[in-house]
Structure formats: structure tokens, C-alpha cells
N, C-alpha and C positions, 0 to 999 in steps of 0.2 A: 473675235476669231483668234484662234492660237496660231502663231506663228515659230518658226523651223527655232526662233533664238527662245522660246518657249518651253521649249520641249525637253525631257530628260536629255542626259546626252547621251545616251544609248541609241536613242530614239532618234531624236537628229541628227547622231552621225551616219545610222541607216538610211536619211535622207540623201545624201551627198553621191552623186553621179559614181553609176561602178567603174569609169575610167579613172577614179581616185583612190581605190583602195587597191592595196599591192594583195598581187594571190599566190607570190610567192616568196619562197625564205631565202637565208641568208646565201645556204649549199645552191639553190635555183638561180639566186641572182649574180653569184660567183661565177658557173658555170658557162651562163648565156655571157657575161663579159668576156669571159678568157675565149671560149668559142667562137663568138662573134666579132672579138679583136685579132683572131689568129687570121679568120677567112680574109678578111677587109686586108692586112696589114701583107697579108701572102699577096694579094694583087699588087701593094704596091709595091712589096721588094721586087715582083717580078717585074716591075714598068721601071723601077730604075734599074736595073740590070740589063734588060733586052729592050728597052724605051718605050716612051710613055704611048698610050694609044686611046686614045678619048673617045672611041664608040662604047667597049664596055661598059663606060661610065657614065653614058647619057643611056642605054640599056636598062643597065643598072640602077639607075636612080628614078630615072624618069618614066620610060617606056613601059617596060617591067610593073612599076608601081601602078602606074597609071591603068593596065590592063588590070590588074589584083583591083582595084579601086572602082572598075565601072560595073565589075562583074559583080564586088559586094554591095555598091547601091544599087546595082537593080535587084538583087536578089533580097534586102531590107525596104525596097520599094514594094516587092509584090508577097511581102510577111514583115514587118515592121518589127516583131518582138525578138528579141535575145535570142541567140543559138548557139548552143555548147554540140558538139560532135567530137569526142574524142575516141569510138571506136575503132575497133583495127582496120576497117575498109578506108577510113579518113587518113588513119596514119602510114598507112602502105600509100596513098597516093600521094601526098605529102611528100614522104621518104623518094619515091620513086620517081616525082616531078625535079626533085634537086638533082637527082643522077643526071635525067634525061637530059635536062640542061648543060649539067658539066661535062659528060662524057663528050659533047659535041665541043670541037675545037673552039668553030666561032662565038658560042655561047658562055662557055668555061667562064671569062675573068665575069661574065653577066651573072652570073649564078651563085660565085662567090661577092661581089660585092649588095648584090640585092638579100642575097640569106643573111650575109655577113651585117651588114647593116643595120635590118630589120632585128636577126638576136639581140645585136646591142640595144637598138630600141627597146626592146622588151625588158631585159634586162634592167633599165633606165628608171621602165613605168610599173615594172614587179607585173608585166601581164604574163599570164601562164598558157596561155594558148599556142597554136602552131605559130611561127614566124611568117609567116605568108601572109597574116590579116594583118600584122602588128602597124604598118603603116597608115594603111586602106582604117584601122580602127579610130588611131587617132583621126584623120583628117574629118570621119564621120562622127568620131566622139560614141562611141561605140566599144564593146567589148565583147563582141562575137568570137567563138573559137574553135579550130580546129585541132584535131590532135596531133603530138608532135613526137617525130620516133624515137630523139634522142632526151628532151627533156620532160614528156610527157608521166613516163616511169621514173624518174628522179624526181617531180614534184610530188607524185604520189608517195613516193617511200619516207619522201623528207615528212612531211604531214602525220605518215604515219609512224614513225618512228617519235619527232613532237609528242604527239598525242599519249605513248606508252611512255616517256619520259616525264611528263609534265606533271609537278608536285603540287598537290595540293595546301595552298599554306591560309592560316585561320582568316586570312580577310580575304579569300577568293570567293568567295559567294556572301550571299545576304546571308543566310543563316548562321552562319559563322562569324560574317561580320559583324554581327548583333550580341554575337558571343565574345567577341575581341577587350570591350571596353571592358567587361569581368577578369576576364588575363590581366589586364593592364593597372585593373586597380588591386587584384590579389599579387602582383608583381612589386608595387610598389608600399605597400603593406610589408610584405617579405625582406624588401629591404632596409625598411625602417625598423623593423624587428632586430635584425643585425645590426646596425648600428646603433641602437640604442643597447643591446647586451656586447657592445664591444666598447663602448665609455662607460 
């Protein structure tokens, strides 16, 4: 029986749990730190300035997560497979769940540290999804997603702009790479040619 340390490694790194591979780049992983460190970091300057107050932060971390957590195992409980959603009815409620949250006094610093948080995670693990599951994904080992209003169109563009930049060079595929060891020995021929007409 073939086993995963058997395998091309193509092949076996396609085995490897999708909460391992990053789905997003460098402009994605920038953006979700600086974002998700400003929201977190704005709670605290405001707890030392006007003092500290520890509900947001059990809201925030705990409560908050915990409801986003029961809602995605039941909802992987009663369909087990993968779920990508990053249409615009996803991202409108998404967008419009953080308001609703913020805009309310007693919710505010709750809404900024659970968004703010959850970015950074994402950021962390290169997931590309809304911030809302990033939590709930890890503790389930999971990479379900929903779409997200501000980084959902900047991973797209980065990917696509990648893709129109990306140089094709002679060992990027098999058939070229089959071609490479002829460059290499017509290269070094070439140079032995010059140094032997330059003694």
C-alpha cells in the first residue's frame, strides 16, 4: 500500500489538511495585520485613557466566539462538506453585522475586539475568508468561508494581477524542464569555446 511519504510531492502536499495552506498573499496578509491590529489596539488605547472595563473583553473573546462556534458546528453537522460563499448577499451581511454591532454603545469595544482579533488570526493562518469563521474554523479544523467586504476584493485583485505578472522561466513546467539540461550543456560548451580562443 502506497503511503502519503510515497507519493510525488505534488501529490502529497495535496494531501495535507486545507487549514495548512495559506490562500492568501503577501498585499492580503499585510492588510488583515495592520487592520486587525489597529481595531484591537484602538480598544486598548481607549481602556487606558477612559479605564479598563472587562465585559467587552469576555464579549469579545469568549461569548461572541462562542455563539459564531455553535452556529458553524451545527450547521457542518447537518452538511459536513466545505463551504465557500463569498457572494454579495454574504458580504452585505457580513459588512452590515460589524456595523450593527458597533454603532450600539454597549457593543462597540465587543465588535472591535472580536473583528479585530479574528483579522489578525486570519492573517496569521493566510485564511482568506470573512473574519467571522476565522475562529469557529480553527477550533473545528475547518476552512469554511464567507465573503468579506473589505478583503474579499483585494485578495481577488492580488491573485489577479500575480497571475498577469507571473514569468514564465525554462524550469517552470516539465516540458521545459526537459529542455533546460540542453541550455545548460550548450551554455557550458560556449564557454569553453571562449576560453580556449582567449589562451
Amino acid at each position: 500500500m502506497t503511503g502519503p511519504a510515497q507519493l510525488p510531492f505534488e501529490q502529497a502536499h495535496s494531501l495535507q489538511p486545507a487549514t495548512e495552506r495559506r490562500h492568501i498573499g503577501a498585499l492580503g496578509t499585510i492588510a488583515r495585520l495592520a487592520l486587525g491590529g489597529y481595531l484591537v489596539g484602538s480598544v486598548i488605547y481607549g481602556h487606558i485613557v477612559r479605564g479598563f472595563h472587562l465585559l467587552p473583553w469576555v464579549e469579545g473573546l469568549i461569548i461572541f466566539p462562542a455563539v459564531i462556534l455553535l452556529w458553524h458546528w451545527l450547521r457542518i453537522r447537518r452538511n459536513p462538506n466545505e463551504f465557500k460563499n463569498i457572494s454579495i448577499p454574504a458580504v452585505i451581511f457580513n459588512f452590515g453585522l460589524f456595523w450593527l454591532f458597533y454603532l450600539i454603545t454597549a457593543t462597540s469595544d465587543m465588535a472591535l475586539i472580536f473583528y479585530g482579533t479574528s483579522i489578525l488570526l486570519a492573517g496569521v493562518r493566510g485564511y482568506s475568508g470573512c473574519e467571522i469563521l476565522a475562529i469557529s474554523n480553527v477550533v473545528l479544523r475547518r476552512d469554511d468561508q464567507i465573503g468579506c467586504a473589505v478583503f474579499t476584493p483585494l485578495d481577488l485583485l492580488e491573485q489577479r494581477v500575480l497571475k498577469v505578472r507571473r514569468v514564465r522561466l525554462p524550469w517552470s513546467d516539465h516540458a521545459a524542464s526537459a529542455r533546460w539540461p540542453r541550455y545548460l550543456t550548450w551554455w557550458t560548451r560556449w564557454c569553453s569555446g571562449r576560453r580556449w580562443k582567449s589562451q
